[in-house]
N, CA and C atoms as a LAMMPS dump frame, in Angstrom:
ITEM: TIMESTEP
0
ITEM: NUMBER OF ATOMS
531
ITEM: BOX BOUNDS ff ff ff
-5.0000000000000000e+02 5.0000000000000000e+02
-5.0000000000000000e+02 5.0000000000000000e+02
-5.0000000000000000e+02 5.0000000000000000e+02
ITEM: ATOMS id mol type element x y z
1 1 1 N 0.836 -1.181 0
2 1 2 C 0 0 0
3 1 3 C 0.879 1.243 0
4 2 1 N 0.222 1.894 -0.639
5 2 2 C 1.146 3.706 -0.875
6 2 3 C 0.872 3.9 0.995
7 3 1 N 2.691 4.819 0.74
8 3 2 C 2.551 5.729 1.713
9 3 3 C 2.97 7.447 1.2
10 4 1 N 2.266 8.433 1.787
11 4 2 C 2.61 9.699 2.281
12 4 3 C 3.732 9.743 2.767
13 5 1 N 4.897 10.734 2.386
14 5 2 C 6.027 10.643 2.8
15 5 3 C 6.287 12.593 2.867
16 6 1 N 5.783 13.46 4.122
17 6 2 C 5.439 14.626 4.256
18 6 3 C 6.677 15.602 4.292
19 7 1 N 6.524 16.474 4.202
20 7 2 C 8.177 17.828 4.863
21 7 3 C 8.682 16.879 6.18
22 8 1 N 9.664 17.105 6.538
23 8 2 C 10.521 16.999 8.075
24 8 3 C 9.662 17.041 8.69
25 9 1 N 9.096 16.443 10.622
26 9 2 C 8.51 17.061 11.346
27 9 3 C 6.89 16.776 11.532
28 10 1 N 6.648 16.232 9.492
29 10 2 C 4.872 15.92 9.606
30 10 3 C 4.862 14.708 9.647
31 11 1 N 4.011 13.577 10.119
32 11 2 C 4.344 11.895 9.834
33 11 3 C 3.775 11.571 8.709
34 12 1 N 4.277 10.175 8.572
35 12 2 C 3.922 9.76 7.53
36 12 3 C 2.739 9.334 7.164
37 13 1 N 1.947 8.959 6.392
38 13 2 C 0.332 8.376 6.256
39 13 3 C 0.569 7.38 5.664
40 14 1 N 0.349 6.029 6.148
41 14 2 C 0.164 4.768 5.397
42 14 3 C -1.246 3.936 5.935
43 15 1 N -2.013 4.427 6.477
44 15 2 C -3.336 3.79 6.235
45 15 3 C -4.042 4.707 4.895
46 16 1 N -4.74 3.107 4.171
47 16 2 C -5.32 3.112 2.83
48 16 3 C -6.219 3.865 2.74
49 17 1 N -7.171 4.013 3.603
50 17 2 C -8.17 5.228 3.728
51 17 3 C -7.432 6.574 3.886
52 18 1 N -6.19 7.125 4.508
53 18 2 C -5.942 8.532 5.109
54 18 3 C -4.631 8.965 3.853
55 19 1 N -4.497 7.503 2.836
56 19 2 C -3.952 7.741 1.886
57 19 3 C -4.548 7.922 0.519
58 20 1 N -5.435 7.315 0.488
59 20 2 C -6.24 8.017 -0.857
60 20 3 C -7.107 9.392 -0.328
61 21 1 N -7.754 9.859 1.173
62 21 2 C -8.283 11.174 0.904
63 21 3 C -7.133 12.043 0.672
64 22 1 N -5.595 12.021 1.512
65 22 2 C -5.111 12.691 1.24
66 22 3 C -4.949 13.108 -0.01
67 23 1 N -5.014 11.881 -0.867
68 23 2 C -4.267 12.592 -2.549
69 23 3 C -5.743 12.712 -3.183
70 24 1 N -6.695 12.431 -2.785
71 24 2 C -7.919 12.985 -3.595
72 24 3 C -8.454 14.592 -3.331
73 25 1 N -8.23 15.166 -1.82
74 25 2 C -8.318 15.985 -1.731
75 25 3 C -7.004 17.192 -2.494
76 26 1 N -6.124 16.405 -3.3
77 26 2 C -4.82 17.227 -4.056
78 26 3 C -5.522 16.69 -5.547
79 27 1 N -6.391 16.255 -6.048
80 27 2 C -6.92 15.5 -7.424
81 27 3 C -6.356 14.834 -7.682
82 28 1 N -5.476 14.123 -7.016
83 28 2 C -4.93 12.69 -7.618
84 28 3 C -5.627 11.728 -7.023
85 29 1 N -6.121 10.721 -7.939
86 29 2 C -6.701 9.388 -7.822
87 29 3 C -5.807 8.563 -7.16
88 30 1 N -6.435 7.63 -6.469
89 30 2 C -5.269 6.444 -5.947
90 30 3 C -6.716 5.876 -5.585
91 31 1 N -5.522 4.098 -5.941
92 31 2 C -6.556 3.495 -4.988
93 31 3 C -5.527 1.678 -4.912
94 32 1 N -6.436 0.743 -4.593
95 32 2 C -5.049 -0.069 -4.244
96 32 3 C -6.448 -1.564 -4.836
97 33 1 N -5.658 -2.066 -6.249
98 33 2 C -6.323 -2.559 -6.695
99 33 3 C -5.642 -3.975 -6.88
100 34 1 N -5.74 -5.203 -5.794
101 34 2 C -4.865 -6.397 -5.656
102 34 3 C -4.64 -7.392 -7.512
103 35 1 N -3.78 -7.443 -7.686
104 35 2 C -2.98 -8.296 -9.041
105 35 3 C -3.405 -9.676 -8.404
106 36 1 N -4.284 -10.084 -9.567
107 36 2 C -5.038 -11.666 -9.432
108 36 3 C -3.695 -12.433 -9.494
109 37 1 N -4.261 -13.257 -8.645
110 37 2 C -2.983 -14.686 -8.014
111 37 3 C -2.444 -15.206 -9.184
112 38 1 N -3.624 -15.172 -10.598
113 38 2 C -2.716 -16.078 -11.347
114 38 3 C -2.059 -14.952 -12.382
115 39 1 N -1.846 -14.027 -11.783
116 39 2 C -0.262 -13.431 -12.651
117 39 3 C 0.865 -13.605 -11.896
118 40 1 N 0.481 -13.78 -10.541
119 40 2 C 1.87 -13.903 -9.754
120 40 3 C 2.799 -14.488 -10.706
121 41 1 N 3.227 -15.691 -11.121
122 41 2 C 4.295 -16.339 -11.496
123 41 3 C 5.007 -15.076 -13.013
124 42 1 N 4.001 -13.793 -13.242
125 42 2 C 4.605 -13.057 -14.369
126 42 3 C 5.423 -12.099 -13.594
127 43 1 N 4.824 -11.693 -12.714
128 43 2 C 5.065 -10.481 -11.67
129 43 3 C 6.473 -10.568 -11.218
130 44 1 N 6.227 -12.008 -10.43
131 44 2 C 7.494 -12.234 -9.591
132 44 3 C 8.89 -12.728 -10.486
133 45 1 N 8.73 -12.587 -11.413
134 45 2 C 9.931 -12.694 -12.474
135 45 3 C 11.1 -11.307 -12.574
136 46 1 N 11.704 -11.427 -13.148
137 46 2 C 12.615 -10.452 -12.703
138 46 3 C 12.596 -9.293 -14.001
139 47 1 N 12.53 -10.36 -15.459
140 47 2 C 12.342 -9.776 -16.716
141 47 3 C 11.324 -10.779 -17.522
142 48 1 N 11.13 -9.785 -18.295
143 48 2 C 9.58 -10.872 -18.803
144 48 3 C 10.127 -10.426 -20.777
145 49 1 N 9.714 -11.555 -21.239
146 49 2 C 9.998 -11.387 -22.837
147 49 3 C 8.453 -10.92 -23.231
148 50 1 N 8.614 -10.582 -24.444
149 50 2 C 7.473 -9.772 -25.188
150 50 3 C 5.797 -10.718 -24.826
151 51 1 N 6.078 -11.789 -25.313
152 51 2 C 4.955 -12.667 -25.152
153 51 3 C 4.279 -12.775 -23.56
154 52 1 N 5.759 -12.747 -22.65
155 52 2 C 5.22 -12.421 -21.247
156 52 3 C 4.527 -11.663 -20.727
157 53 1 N 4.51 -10.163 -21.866
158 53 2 C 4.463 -9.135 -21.305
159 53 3 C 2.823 -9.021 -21.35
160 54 1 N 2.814 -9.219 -22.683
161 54 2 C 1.396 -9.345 -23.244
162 54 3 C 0.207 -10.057 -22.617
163 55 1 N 0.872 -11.128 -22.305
164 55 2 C -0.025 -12.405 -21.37
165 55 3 C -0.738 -11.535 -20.271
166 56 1 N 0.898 -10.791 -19.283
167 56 2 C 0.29 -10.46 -18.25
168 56 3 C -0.367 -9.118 -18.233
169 57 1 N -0.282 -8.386 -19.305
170 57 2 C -1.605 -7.455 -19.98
171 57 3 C -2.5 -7.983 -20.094
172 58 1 N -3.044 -9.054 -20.613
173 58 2 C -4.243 -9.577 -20.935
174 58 3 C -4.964 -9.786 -19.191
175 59 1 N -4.253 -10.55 -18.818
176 59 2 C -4.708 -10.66 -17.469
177 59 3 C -4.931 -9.745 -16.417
178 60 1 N -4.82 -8.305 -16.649
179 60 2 C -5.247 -7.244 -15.948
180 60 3 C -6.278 -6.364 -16.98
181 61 1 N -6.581 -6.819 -18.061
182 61 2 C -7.253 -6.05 -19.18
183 61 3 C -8.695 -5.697 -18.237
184 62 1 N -9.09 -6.414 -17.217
185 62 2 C -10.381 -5.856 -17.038
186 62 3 C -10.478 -4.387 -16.187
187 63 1 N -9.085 -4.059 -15.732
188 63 2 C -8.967 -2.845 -15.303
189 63 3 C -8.615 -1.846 -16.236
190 64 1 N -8.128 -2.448 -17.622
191 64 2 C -7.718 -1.507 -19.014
192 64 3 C -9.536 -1.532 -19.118
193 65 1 N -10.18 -2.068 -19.375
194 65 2 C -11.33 -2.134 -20.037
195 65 3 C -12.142 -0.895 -19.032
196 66 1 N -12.028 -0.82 -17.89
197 66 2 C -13.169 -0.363 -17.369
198 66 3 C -12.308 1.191 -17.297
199 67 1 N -11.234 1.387 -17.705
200 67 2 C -10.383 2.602 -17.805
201 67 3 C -10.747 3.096 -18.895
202 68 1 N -10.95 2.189 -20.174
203 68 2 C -11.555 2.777 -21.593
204 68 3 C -12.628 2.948 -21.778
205 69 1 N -13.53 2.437 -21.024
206 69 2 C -15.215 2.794 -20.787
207 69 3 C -15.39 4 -19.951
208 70 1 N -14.564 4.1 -18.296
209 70 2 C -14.767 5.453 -17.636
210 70 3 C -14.256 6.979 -18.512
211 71 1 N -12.894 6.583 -18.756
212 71 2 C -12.604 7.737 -19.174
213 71 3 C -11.687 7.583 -20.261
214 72 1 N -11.825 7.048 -21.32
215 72 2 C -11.677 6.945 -22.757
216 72 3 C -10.097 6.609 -23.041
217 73 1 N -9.584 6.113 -21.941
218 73 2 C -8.204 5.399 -22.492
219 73 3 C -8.078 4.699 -23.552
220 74 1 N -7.151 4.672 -24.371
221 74 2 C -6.977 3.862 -25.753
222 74 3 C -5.954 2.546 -25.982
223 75 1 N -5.376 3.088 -25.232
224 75 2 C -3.728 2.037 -25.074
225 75 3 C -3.47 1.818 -24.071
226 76 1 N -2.36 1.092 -23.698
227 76 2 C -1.727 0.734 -22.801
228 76 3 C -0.464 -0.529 -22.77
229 77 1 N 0.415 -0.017 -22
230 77 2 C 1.801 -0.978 -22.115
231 77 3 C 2.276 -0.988 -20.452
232 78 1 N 3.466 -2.179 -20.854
233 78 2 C 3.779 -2.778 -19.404
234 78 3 C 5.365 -2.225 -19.421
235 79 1 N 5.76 -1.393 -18.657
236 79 2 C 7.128 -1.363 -18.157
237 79 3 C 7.696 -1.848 -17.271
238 80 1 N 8.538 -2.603 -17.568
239 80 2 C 9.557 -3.321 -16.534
240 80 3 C 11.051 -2.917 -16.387
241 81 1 N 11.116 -2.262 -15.302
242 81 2 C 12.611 -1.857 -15.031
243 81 3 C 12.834 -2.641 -13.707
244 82 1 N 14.448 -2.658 -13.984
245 82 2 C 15.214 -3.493 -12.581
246 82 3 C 16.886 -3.208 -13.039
247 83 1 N 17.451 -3.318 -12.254
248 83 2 C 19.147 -3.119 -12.239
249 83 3 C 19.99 -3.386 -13.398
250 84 1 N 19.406 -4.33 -14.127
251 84 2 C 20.26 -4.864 -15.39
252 84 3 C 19.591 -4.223 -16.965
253 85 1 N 18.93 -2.93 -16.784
254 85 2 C 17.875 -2.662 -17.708
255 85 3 C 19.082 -1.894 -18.359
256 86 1 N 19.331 -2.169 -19.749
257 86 2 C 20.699 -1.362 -20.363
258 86 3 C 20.241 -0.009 -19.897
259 87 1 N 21.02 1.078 -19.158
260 87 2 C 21.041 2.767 -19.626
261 87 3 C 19.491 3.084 -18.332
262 88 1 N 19.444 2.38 -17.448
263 88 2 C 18.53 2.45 -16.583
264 88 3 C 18.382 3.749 -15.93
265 89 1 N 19.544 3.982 -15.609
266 89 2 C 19.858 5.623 -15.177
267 89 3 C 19.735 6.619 -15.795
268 90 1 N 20.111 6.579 -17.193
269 90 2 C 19.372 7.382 -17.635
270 90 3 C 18.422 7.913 -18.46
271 91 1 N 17.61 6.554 -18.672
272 91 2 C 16.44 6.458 -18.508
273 91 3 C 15.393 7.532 -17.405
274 92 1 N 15.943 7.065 -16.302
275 92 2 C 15.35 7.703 -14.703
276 92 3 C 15.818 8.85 -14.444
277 93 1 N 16.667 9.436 -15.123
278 93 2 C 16.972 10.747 -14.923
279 93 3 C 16.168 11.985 -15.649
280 94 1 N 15.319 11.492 -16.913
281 94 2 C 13.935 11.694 -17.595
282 94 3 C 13.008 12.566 -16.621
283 95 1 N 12.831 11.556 -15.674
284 95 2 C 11.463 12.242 -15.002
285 95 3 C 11.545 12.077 -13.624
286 96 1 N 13.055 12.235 -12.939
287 96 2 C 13.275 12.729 -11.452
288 96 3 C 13.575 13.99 -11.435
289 97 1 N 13.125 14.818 -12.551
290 97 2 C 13.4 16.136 -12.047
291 97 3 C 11.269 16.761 -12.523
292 98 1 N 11.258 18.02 -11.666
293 98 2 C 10.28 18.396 -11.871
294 98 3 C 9.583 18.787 -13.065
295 99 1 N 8.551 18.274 -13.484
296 99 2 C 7.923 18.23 -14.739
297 99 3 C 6.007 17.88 -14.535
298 100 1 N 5.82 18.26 -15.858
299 100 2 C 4.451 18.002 -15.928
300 100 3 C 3.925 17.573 -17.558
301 101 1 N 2.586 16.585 -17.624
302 101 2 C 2.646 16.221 -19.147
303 101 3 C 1.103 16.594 -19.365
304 102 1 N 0.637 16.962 -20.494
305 102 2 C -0.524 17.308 -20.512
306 102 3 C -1.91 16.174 -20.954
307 103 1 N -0.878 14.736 -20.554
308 103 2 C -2.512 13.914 -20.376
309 103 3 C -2.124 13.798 -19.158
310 104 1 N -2.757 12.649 -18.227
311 104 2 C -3.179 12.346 -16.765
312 104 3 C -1.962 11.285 -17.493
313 105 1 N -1.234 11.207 -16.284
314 105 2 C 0.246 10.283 -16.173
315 105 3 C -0.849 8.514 -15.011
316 106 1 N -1.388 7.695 -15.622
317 106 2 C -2.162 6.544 -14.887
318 106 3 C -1.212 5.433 -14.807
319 107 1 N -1.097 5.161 -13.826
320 107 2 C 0.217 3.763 -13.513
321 107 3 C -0.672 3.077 -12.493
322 108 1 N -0.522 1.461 -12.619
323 108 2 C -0.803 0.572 -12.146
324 108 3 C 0.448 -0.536 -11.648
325 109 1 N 1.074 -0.545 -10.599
326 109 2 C 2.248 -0.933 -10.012
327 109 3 C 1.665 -2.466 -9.712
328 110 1 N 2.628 -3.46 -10.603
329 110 2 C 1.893 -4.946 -10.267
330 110 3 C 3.375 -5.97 -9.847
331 111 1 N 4.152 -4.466 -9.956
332 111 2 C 5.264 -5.416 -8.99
333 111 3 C 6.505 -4.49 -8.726
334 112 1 N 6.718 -4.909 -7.349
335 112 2 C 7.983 -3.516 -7.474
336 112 3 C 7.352 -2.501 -6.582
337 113 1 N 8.222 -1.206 -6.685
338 113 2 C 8.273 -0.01 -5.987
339 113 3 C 8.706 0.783 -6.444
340 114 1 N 8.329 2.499 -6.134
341 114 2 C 9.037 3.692 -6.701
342 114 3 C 8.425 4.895 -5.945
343 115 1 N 8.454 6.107 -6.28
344 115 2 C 8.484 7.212 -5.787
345 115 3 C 7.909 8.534 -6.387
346 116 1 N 6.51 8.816 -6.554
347 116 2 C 6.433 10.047 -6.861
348 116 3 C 6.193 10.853 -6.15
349 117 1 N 7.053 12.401 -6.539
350 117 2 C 7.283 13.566 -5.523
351 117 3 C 5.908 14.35 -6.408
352 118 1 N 5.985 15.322 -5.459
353 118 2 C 4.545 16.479 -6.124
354 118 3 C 5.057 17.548 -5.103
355 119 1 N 4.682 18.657 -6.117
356 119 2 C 4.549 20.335 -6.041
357 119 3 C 3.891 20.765 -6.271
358 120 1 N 2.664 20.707 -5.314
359 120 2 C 1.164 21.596 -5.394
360 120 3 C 1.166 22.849 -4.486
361 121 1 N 1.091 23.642 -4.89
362 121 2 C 0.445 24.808 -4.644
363 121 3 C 1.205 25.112 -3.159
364 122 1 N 2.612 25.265 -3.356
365 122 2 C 3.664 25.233 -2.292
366 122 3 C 3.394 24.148 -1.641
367 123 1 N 3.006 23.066 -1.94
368 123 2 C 3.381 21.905 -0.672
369 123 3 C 3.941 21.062 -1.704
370 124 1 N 4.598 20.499 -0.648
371 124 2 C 5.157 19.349 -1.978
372 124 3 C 5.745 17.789 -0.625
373 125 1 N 5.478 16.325 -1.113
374 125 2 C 4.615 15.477 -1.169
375 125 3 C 5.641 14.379 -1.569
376 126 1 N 6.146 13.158 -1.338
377 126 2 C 6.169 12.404 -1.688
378 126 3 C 4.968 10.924 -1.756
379 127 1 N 5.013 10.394 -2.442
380 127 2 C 4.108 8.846 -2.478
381 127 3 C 4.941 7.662 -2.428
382 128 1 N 4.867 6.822 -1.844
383 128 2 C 5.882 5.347 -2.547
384 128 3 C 4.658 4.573 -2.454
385 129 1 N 4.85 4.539 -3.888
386 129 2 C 3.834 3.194 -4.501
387 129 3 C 4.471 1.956 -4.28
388 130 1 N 3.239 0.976 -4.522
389 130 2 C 3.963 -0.573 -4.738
390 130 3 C 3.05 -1.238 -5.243
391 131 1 N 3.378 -3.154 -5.196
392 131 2 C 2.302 -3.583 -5.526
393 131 3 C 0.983 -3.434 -5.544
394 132 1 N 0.117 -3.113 -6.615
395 132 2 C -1.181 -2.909 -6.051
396 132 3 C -1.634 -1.719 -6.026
397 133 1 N -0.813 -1.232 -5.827
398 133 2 C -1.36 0.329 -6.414
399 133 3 C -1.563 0.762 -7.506
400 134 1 N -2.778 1.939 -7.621
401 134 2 C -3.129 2.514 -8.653
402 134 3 C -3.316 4.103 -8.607
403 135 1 N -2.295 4.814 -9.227
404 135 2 C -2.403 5.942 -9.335
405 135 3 C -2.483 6.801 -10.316
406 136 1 N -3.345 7.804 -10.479
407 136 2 C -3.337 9.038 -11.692
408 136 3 C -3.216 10.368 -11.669
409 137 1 N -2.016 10.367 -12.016
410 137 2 C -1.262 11.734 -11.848
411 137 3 C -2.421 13.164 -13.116
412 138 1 N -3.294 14.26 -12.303
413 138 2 C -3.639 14.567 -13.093
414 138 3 C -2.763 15.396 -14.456
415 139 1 N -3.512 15.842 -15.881
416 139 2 C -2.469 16.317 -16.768
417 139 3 C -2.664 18.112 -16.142
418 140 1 N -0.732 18.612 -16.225
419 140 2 C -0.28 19.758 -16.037
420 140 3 C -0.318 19.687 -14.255
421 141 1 N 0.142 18.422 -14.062
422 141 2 C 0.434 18.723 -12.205
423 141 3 C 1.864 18.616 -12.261
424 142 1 N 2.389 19.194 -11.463
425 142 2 C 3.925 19.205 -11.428
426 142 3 C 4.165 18.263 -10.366
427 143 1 N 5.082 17.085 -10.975
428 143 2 C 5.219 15.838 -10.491
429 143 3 C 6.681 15.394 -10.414
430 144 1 N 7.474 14.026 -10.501
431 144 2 C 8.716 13.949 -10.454
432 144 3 C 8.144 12.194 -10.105
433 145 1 N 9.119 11.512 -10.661
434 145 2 C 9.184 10.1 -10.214
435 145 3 C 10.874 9.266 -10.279
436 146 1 N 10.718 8.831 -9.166
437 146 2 C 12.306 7.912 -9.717
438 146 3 C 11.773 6.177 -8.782
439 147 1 N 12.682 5.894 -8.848
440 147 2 C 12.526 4.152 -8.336
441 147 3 C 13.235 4.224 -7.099
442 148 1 N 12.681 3.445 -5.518
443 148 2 C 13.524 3.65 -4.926
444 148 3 C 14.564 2.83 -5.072
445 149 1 N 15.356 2.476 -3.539
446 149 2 C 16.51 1.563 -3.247
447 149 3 C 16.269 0.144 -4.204
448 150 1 N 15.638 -0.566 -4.562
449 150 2 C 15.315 -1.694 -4.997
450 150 3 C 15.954 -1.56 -6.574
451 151 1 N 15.39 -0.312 -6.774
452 151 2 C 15.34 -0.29 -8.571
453 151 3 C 14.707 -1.211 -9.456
454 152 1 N 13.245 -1.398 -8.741
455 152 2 C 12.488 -2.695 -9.667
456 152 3 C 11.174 -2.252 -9.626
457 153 1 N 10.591 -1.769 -10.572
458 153 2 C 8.89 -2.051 -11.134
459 153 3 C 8.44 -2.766 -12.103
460 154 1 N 7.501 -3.252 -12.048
461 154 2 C 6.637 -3.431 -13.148
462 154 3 C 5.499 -2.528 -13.214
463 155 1 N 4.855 -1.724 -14.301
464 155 2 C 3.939 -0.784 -14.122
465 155 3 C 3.205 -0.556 -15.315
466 156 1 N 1.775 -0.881 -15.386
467 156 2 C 0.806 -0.644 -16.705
468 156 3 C 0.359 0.735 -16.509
469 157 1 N 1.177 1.169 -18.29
470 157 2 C 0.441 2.676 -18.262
471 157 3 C -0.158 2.885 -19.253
472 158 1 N -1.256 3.616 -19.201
473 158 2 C -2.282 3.927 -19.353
474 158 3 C -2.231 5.187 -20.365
475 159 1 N -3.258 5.287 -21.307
476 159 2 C -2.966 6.288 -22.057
477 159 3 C -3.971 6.817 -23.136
478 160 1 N -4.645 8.313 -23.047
479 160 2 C -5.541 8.719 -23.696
480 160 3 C -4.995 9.295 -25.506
481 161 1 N -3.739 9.7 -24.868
482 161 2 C -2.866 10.192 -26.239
483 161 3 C -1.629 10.05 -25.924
484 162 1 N -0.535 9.45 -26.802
485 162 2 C 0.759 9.344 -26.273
486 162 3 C 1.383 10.872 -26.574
487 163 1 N 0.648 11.506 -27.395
488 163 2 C 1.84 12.926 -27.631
489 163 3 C 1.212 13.432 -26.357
490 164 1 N 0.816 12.992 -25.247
491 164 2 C 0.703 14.443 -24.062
492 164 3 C 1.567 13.849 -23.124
493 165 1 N 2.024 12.918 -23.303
494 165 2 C 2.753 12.344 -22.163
495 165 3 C 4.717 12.344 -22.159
496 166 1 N 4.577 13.734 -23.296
497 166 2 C 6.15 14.046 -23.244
498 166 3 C 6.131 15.016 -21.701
499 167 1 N 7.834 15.097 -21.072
500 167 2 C 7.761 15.613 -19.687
501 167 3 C 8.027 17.377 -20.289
502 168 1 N 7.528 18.13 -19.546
503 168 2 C 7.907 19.308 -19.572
504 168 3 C 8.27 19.897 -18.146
505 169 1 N 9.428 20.611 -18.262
506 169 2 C 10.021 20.735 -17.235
507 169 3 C 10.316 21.872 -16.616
508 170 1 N 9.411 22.342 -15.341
509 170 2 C 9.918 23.428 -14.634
510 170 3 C 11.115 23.873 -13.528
511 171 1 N 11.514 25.297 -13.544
512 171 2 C 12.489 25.462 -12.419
513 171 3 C 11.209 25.07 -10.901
514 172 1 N 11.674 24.21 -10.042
515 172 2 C 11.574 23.703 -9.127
516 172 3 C 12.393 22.544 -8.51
517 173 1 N 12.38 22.554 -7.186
518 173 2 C 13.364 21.871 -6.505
519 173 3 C 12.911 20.342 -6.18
520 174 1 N 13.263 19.211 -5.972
521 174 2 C 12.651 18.198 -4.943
522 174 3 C 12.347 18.023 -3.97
523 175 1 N 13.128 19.09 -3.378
524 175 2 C 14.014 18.709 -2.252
525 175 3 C 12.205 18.995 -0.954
526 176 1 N 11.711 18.553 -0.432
527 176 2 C 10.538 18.378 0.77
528 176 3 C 11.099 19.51 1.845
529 177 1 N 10.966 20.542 1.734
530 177 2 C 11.029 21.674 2.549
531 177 3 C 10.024 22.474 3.398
């Protein structure tokens, strides 16, 4: 389950209820949607080949489906990063700095862990997602993501148009002050 990860001084929020009002009352969606048992054996793999990937798309399609019926998603793909991913770093150096894209950034974490920071309206916010989580970054929020200590996700994203989901990038800091 996501946790809230606040400035110095505020605690953290990791109950599932005091973690989705928090980010609903900021318009980000969350919610924590359990990966059926029989993908485990895709999940818990370390790297998955094309055919893998697909399989274990198919097997979450009923959450693609009810994403393209609510709110008109079209596509969707599976990213898998972990330590041995050629150029991983900088890859992740993309979108650990502050940025925003003009569709809704929707990730579904079905294995693994990572980190998105947020800069709303002078507060600014970390999340650490994980298994099971589901989050949607709305479009033009100023956001930031990297992977933590582990360096391993798997994550279905979601997508109304791929040209809005280039990063654009403002002067702002990370740093939770």
């Amino acid at each position: 389950m996501a946790t809230i990860i606040q400035k110095p001084g505020l605690p953290e929020i990791k109950d599932n209820t005091e973690v989705k009002s928090f980010l609903n009352k900021r318009g980000i969606e969350y919610d924590h949607w359990p990966v059926p048992s029989a993908s485990h054996s895709l999940t818990d793999k370390l790297t998955l080949v094309d055919d893998e990937k697909e399989a274990l798309l198919k097997n979450l399609d009923n959450r693609f489906e009810t994403l393209k019926e609510k709110e008109g998603y079209q596509s969707r793909d599976l990213i898998v990063l972990h330590p041995q991913v050629p150029g991983l770093n900088e890859m992740l150096a993309k979108f650990d700095k502050v940025h925003y894209h003009t569709d809704d950034e929707v990730r579904y974490i079905v294995d693994g862990s990572g980190i998105f920071g947020f800069a709303l309206a002078g507060e600014k916010f970390l999340v650490r997602v994980e298994k099971d989580d589901f989050i949607s970054v709305p479009k033009n929020t100023n956001h930031w993501f990297t992977l933590d200590e582990n360096k391993r996700i798997k994550a279905v994203r979601y997508f109304q148009d791929m040209s809005g989901w280039v990063p654009n990038y403002v002067e702002e800091t990370t740093a939770l002050v």
